[in-house]
C-alpha atoms as a printed R data frame, in Angstrom:
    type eleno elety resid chain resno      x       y       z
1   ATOM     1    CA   UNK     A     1 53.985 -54.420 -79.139
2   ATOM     2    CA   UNK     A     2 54.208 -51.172 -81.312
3   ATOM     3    CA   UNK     A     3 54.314 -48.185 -79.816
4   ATOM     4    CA   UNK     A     4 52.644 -46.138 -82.830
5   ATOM     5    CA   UNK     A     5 50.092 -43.686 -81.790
6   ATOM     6    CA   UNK     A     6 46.540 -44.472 -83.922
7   ATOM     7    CA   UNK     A     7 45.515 -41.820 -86.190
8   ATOM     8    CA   UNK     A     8 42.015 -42.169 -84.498
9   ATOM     9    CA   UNK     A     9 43.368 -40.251 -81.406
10  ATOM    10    CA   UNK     A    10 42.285 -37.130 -83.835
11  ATOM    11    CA   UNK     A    11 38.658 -38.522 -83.971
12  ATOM    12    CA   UNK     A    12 38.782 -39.565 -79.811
13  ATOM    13    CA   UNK     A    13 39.841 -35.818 -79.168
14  ATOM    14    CA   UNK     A    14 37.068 -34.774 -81.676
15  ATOM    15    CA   UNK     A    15 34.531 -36.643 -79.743
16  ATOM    16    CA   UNK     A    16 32.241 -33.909 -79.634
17  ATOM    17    CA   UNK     A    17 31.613 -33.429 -83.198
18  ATOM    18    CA   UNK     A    18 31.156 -37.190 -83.563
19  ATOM    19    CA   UNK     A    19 27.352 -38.897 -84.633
20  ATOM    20    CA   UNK     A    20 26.245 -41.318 -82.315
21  ATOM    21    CA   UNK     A    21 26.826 -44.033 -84.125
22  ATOM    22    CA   UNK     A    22 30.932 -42.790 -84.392
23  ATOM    23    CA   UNK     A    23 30.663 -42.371 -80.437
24  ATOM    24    CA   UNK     A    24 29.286 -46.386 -79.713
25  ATOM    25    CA   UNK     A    25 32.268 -47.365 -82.030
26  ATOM    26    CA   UNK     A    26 34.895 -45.346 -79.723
27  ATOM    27    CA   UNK     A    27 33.401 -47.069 -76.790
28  ATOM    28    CA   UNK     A    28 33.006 -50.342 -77.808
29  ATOM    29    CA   UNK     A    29 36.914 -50.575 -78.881
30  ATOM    30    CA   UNK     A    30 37.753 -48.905 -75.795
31  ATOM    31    CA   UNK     A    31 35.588 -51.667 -73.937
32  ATOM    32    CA   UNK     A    32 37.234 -54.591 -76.274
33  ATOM    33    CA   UNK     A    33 40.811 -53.009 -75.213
34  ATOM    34    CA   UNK     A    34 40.771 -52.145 -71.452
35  ATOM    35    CA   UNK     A    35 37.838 -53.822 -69.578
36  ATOM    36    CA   UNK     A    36 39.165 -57.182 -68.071
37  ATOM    37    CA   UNK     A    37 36.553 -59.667 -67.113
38  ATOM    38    CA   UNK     A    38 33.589 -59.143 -68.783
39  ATOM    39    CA   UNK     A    39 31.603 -61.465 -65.862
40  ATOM    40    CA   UNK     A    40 31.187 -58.203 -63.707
41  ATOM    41    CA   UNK     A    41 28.994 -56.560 -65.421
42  ATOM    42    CA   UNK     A    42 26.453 -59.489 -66.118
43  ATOM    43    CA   UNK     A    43 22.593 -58.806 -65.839
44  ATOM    44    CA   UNK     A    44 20.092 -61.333 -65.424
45  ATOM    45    CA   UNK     A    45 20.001 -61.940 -69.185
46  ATOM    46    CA   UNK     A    46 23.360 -62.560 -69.355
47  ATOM    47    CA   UNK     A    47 24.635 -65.269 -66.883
48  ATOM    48    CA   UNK     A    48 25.886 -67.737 -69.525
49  ATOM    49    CA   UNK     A    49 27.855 -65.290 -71.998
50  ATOM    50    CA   UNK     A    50 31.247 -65.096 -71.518
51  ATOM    51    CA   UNK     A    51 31.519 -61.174 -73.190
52  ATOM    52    CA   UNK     A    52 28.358 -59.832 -72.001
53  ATOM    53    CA   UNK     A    53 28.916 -56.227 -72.446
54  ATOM    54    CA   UNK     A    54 30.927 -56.532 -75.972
55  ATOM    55    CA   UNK     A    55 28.016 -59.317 -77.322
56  ATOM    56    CA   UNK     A    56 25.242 -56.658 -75.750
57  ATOM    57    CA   UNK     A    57 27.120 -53.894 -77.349
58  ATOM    58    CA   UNK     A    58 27.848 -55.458 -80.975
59  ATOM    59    CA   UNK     A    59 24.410 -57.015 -81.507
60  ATOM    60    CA   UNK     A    60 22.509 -53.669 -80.857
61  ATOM    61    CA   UNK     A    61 25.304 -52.430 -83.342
62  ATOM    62    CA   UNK     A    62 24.425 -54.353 -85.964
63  ATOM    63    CA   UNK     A    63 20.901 -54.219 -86.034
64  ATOM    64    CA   UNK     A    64 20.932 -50.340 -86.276
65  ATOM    65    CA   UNK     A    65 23.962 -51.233 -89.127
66  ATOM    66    CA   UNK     A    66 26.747 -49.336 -87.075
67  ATOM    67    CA   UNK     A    67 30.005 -51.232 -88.180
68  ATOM    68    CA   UNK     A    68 32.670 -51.647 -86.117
69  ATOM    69    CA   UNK     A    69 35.725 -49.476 -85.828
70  ATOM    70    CA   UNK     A    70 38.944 -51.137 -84.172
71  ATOM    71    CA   UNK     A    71 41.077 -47.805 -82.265
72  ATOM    72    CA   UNK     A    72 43.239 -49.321 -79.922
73  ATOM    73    CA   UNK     A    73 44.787 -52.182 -81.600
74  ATOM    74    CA   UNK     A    74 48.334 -50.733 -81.092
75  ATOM    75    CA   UNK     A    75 47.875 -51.668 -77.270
76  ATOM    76    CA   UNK     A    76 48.611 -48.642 -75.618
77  ATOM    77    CA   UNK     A    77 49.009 -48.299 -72.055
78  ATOM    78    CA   UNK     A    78 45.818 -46.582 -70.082
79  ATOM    79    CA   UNK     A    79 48.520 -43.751 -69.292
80  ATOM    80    CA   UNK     A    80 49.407 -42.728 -72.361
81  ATOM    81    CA   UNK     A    81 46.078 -43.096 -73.898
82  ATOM    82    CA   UNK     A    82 44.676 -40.097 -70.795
83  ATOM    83    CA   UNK     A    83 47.624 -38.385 -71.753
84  ATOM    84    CA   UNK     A    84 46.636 -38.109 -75.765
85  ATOM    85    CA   UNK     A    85 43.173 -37.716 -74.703
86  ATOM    86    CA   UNK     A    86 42.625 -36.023 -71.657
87  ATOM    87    CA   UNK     A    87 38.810 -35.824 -72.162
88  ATOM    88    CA   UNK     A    88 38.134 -39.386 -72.966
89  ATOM    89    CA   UNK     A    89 36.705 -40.757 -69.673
90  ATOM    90    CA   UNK     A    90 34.417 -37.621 -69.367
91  ATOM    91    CA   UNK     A    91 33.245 -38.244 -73.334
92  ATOM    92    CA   UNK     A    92 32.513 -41.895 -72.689
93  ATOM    93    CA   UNK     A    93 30.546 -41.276 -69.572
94  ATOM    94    CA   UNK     A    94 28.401 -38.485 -70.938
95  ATOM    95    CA   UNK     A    95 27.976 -41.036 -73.695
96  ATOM    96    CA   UNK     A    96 26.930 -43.965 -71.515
97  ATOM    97    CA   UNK     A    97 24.535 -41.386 -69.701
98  ATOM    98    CA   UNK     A    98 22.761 -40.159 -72.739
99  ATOM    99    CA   UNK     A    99 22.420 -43.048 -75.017
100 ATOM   100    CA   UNK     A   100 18.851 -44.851 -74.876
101 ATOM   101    CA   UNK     A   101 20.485 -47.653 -75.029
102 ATOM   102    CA   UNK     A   102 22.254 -47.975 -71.530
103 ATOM   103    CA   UNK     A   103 18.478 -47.672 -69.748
104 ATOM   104    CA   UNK     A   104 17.004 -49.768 -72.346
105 ATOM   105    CA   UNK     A   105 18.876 -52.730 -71.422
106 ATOM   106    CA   UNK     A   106 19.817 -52.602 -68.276
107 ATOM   107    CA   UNK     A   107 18.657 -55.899 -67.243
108 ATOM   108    CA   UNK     A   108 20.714 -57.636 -69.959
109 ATOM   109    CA   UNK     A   109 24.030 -56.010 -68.544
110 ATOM   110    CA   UNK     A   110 25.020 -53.856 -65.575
111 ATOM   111    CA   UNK     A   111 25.711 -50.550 -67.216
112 ATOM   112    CA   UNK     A   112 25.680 -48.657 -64.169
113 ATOM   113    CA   UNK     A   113 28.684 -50.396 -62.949
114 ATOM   114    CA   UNK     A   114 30.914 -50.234 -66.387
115 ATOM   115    CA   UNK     A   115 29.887 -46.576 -66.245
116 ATOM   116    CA   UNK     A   116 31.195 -46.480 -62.564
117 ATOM   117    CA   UNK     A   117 34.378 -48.909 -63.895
118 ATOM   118    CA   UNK     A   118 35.000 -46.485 -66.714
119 ATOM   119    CA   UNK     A   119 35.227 -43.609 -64.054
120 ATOM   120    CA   UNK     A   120 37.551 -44.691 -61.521
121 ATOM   121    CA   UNK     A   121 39.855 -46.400 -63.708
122 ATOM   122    CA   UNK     A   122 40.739 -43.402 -65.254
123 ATOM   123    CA   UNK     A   123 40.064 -40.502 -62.452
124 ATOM   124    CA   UNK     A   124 42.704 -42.512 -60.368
125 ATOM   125    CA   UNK     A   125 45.457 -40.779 -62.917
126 ATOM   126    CA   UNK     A   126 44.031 -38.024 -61.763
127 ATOM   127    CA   UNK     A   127 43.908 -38.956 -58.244
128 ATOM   128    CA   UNK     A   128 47.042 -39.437 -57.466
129 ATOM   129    CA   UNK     A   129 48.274 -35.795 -58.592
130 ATOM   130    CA   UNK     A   130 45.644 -34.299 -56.204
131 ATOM   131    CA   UNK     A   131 47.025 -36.098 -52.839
132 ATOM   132    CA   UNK     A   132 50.364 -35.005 -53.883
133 ATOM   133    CA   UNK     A   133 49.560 -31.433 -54.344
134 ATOM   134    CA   UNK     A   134 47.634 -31.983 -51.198
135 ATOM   135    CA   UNK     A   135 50.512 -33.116 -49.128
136 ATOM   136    CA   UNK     A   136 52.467 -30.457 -50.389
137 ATOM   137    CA   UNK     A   137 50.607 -27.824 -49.305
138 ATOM   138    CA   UNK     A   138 49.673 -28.832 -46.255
139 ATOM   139    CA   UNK     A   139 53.611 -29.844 -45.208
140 ATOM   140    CA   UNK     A   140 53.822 -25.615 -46.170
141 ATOM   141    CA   UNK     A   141 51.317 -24.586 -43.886
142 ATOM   142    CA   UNK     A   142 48.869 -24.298 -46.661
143 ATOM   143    CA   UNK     A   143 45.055 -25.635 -45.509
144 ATOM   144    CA   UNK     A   144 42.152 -25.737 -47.542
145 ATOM   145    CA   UNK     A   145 39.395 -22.534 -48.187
146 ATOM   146    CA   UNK     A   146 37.223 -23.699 -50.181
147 ATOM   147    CA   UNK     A   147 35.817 -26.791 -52.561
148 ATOM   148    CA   UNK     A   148 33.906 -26.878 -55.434
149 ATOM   149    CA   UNK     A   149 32.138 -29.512 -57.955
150 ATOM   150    CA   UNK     A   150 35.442 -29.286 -59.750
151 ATOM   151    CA   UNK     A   151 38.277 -28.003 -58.035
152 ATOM   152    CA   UNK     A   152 39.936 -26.833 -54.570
153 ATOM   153    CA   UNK     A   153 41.580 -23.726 -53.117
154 ATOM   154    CA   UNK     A   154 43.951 -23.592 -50.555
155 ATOM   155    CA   UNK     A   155 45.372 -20.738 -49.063
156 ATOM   156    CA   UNK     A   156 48.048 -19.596 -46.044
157 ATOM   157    CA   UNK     A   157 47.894 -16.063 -43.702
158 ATOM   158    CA   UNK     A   158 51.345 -15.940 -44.495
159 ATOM   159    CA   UNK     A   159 50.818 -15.761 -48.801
160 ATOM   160    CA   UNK     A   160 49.011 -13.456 -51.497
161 ATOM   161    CA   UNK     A   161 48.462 -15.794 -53.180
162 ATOM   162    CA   UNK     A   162 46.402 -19.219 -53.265
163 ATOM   163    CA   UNK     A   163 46.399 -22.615 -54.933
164 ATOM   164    CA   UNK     A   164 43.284 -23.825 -56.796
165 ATOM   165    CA   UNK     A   165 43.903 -27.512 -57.587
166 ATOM   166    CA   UNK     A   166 41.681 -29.783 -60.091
167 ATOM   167    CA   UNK     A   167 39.746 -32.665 -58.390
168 ATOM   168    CA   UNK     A   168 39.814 -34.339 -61.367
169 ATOM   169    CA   UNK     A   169 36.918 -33.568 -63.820
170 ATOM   170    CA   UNK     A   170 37.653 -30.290 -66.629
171 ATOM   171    CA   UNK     A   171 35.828 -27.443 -66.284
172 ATOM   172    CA   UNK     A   172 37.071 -25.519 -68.549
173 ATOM   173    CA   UNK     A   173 38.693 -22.545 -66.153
174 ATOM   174    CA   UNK     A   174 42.273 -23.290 -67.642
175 ATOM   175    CA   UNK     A   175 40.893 -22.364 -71.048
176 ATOM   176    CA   UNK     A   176 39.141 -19.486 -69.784
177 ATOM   177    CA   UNK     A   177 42.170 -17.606 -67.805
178 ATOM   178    CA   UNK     A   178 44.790 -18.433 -70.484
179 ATOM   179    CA   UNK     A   179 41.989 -16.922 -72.518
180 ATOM   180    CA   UNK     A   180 41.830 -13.885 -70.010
181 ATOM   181    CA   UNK     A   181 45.581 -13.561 -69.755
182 ATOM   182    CA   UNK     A   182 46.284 -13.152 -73.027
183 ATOM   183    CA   UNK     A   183 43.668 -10.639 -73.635
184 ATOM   184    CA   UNK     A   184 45.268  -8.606 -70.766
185 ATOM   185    CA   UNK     A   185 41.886  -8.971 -68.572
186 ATOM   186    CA   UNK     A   186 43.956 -10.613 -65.817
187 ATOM   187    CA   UNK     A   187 44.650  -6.960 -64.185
188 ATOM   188    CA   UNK     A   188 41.492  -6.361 -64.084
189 ATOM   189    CA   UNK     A   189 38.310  -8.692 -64.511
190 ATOM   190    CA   UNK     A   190 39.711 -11.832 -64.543
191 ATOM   191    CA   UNK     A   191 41.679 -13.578 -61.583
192 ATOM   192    CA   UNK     A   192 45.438 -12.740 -62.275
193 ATOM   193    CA   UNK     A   193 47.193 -16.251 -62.526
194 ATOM   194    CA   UNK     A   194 51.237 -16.199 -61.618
195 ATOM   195    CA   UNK     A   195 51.074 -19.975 -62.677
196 ATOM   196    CA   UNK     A   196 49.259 -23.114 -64.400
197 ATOM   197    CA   UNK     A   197 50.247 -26.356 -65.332
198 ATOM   198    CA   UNK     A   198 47.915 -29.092 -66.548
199 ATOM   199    CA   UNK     A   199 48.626 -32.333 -67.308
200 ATOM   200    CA   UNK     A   200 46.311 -35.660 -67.626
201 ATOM   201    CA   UNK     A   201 43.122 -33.323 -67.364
202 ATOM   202    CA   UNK     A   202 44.787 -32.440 -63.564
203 ATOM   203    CA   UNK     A   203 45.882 -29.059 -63.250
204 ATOM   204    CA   UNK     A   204 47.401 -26.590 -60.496
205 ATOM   205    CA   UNK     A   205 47.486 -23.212 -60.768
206 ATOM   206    CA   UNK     A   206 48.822 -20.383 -58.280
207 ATOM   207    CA   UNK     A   207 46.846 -17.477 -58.053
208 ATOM   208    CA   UNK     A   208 46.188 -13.748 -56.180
209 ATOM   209    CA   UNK     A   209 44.106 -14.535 -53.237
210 ATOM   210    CA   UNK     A   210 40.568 -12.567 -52.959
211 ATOM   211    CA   UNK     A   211 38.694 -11.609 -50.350
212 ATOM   212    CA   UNK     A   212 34.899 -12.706 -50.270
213 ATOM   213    CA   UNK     A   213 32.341 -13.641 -53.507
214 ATOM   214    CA   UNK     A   214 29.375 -11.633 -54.143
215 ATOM   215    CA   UNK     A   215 27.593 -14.517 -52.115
216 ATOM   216    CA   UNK     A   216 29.275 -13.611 -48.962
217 ATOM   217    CA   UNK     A   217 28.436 -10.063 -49.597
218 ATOM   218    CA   UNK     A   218 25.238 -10.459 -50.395
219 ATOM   219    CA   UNK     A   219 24.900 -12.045 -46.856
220 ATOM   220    CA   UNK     A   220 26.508  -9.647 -45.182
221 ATOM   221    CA   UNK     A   221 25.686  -6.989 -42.392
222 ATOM   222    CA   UNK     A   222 27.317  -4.042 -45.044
223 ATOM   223    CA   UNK     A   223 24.735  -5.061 -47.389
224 ATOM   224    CA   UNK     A   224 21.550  -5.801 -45.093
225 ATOM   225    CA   UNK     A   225 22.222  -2.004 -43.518
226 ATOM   226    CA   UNK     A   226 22.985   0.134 -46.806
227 ATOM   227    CA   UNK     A   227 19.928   0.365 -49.368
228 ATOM   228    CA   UNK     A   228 23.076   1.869 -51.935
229 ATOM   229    CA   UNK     A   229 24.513  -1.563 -51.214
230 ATOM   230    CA   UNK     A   230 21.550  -3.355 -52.505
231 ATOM   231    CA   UNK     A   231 20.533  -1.175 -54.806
232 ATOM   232    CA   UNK     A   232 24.221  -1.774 -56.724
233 ATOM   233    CA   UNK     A   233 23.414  -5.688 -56.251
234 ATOM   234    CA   UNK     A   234 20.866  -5.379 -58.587
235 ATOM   235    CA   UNK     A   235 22.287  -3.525 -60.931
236 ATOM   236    CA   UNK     A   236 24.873  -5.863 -61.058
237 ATOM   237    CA   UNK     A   237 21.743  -8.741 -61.181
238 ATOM   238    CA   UNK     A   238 20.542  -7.211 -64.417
239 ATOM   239    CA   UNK     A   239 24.375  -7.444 -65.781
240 ATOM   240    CA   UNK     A   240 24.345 -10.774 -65.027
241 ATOM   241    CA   UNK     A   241 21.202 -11.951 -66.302
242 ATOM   242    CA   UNK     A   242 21.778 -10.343 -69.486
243 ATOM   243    CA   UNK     A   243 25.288 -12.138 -69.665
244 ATOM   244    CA   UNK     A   244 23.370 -15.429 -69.230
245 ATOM   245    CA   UNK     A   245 20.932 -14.841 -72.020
246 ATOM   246    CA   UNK     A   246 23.860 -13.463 -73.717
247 ATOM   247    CA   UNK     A   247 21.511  -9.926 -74.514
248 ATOM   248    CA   UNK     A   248 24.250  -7.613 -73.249
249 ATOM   249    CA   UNK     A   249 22.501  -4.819 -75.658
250 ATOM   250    CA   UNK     A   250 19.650  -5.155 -73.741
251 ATOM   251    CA   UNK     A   251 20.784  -3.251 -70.600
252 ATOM   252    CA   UNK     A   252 18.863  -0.111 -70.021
253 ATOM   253    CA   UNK     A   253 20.816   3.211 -69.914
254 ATOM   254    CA   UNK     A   254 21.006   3.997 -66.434
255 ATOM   255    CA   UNK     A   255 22.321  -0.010 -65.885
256 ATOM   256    CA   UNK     A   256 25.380   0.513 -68.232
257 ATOM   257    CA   UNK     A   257 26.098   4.050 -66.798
258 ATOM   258    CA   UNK     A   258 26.601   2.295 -63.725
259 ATOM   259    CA   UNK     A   259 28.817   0.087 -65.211
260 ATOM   260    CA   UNK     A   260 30.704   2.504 -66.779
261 ATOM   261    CA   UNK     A   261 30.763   4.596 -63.745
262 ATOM   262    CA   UNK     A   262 32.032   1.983 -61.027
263 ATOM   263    CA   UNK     A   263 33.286  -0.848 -63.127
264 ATOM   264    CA   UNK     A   264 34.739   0.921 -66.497
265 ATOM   265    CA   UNK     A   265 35.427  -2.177 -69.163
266 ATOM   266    CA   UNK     A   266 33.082  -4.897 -67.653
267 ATOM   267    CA   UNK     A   267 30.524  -4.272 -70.077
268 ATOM   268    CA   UNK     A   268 32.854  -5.116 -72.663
269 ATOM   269    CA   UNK     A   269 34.767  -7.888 -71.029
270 ATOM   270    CA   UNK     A   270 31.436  -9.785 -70.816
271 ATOM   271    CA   UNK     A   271 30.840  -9.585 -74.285
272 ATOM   272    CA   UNK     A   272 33.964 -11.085 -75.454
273 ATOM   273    CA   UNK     A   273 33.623 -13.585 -72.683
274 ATOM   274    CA   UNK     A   274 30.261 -14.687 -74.136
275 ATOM   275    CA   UNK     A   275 31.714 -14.282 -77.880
276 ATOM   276    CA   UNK     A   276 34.622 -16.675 -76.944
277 ATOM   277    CA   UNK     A   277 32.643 -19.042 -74.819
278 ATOM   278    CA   UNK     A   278 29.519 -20.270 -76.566
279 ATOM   279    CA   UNK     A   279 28.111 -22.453 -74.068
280 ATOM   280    CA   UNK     A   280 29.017 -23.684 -70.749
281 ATOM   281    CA   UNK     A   281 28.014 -20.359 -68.929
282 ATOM   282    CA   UNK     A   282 28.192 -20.892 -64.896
283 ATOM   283    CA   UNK     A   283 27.680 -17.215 -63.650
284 ATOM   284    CA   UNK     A   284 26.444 -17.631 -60.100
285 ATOM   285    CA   UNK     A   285 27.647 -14.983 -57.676
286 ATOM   286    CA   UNK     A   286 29.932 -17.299 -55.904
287 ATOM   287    CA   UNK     A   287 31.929 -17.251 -58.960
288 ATOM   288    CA   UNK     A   288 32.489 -13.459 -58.614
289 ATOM   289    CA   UNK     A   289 35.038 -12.242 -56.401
290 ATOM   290    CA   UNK     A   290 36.485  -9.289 -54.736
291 ATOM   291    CA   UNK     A   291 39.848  -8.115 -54.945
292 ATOM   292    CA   UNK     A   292 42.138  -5.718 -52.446
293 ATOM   293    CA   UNK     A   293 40.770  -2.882 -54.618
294 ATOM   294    CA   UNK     A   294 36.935  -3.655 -54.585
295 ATOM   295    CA   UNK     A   295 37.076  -4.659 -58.038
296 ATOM   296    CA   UNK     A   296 34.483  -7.495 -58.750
297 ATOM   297    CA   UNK     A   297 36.606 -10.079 -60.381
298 ATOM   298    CA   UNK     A   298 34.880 -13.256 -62.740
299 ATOM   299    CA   UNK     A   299 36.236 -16.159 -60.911
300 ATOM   300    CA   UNK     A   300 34.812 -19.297 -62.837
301 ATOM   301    CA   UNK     A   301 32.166 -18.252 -64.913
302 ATOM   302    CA   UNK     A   302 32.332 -21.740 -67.471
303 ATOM   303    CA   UNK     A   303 31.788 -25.430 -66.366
304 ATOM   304    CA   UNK     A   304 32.407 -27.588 -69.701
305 ATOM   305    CA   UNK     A   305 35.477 -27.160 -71.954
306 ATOM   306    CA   UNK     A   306 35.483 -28.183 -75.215
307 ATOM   307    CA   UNK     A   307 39.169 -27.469 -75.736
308 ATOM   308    CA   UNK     A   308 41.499 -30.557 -77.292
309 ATOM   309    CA   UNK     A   309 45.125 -31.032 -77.673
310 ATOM   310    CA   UNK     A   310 47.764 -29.024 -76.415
311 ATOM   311    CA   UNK     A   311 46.972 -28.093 -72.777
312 ATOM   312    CA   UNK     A   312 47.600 -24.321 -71.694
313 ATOM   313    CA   UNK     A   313 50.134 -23.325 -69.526
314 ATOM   314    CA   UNK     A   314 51.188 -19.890 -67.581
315 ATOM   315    CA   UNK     A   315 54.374 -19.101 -66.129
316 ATOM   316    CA   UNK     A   316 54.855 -15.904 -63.925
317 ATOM   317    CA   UNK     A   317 51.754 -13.942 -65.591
318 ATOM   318    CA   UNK     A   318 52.542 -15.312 -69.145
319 ATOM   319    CA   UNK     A   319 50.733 -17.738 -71.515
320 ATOM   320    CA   UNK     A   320 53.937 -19.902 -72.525
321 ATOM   321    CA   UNK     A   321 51.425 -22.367 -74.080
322 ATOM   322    CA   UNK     A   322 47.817 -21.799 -75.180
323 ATOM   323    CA   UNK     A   323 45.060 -24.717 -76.270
């Protein structure tokens, strides 16, 4: 066995710029290296084929004149191979979801289940980080807040602070604080991070604990009673809706004034958010927060990274390592 790493980890980890044909090749050698018995995923066209997904996969190759491109010949362990490519299992899903193909042919092989097979064998890397941090916390009195599509928060009466652990599937928030942090916005729109580590596509990050989202408030008695309260909301509506068309110039007059007038900055916060991020915008008002000072803080405001290589990492307020 040689332990040389395949100069196609550079095309893997540039999955997104790939053509489809490029993105059947990376799955197919992926299937060919790491799916076992092949008898699992038989359809009721396939009962007598001993490699029913790679002869499926192969013959629709070659009549649409894709050739084959061998990646993982050097035999490298599933770890290592998350560990180069932390995005892999999410690419090859999307793939499997979004390729005619897969529906098309169903009923030659179960597709469902290798997308399924795909999934957990490569979210259990990820899995077992997550019970540890779990344990951890709890054993410190820690318990858990809140849980999203993508991650976890867990917080104590005795801390300031909070934990916000990965469940598994990117997101894209490490890119987006490191992003925050080193453009200073982490003191004042952006949560302030005294820690993040990720590793495998897990991460764990401590950060300052906040008090309610916009959601909460929105639902609360403060807001039902005050028509200042409400009127403010949708001021802050407009802002938003403006960031999600990404039309910030837009905003009327007496909107921006506002802005200026109880939230000096955000205005221009938002449009290097939306400069830096080109897609992936997830601006709900449960991903705005609160702080101690009544600040409105952007919480989680992207849901798809697109970030590859080098993983970020913060250490006591400070990008050490950006992607």
């Amino acid at each position: 066995m040689c332990n040389a790493i395949p100069a196609n980890l550079e095309v893997i980890n540039d999955f997104g710029s790939q053509n489809e044909a490029e993105r059947l090749r990376i799955l197919l050698s992926f299937i060919n290296e790491y799916i076992g018995d092949e008898s699992r995923f038989r359809g009721s066209k396939s009962r007598n084929k001993q490699t029913p997904l790679t002869t499926f996969i192969r013959k629709w190759m070659k009549n649409n004149q894709i050739e084959e491109l061998p990646l993982y010949v050097w035999n490298m362990k599933i770890t290592k191979l998350v560990r180069m490519c932390p995005e892999l299992a999410n690419d090859l899903r999307r793939t499997i979801d979004h390729v005619w193909v897969w529906v098309r042919y169903c009923d030659i092989v179960d597709l469902r289940l290798l997308y399924n097979e795909i999934y957990n064998m490569m979210i259990d890397i990820v899995v077992t980080p997550l019970k540890r941090a779990r344990r951890l916390l709890e054993k410190k009195g820690f318990r858990l807040l809140g849980s999203g599509a993508y991650s976890e928060v867990w917080g104590s009466d005795n801390s300031d602070w909070v934990y916000k652990i990965n469940k598994g599937e990117d997101d894209g928030w490490c890119e987006y604080v490191t992003w925050a942090t080193m453009k200073g916005y982490a003191s004042t729109y952006a949560p302030r991070v005294h820690s993040l580590k990720k590793f495998y596509g897990f991460y764990i990050a401590k950060m300052e604990k906040l008090s309610k989202t916009l959601r909460d408030y929105r639902d609360s008695d403060e807001y039902s009673s005050s028509i200042e309260a409400r009127a403010s909301y949708q001021y802050f509506d407009q802002i938003r809706n403006a960031t999600y068309s990404r039309d910030l110039k837009s905003l009327s007059n007496t909107v921006r004034n506002y802005a200026d007038s109880n939230f000096p900055g955000l205005i221009q916060f938002l449009e290097e958010l939306i400069k830096e991020f080109p897609k992936g915008l997830d601006l709900h008002d449960g991903n705005f927060m609160i702080d101690s000072r009544g600040f409105i803080i952007v919480t989680d405001p992207i849901c798809t990274s697109s970030v590859r290589g080098a993983s970020p990492r913060i250490k006591h307020g400070h990008v050490v390592s950006a992607a």
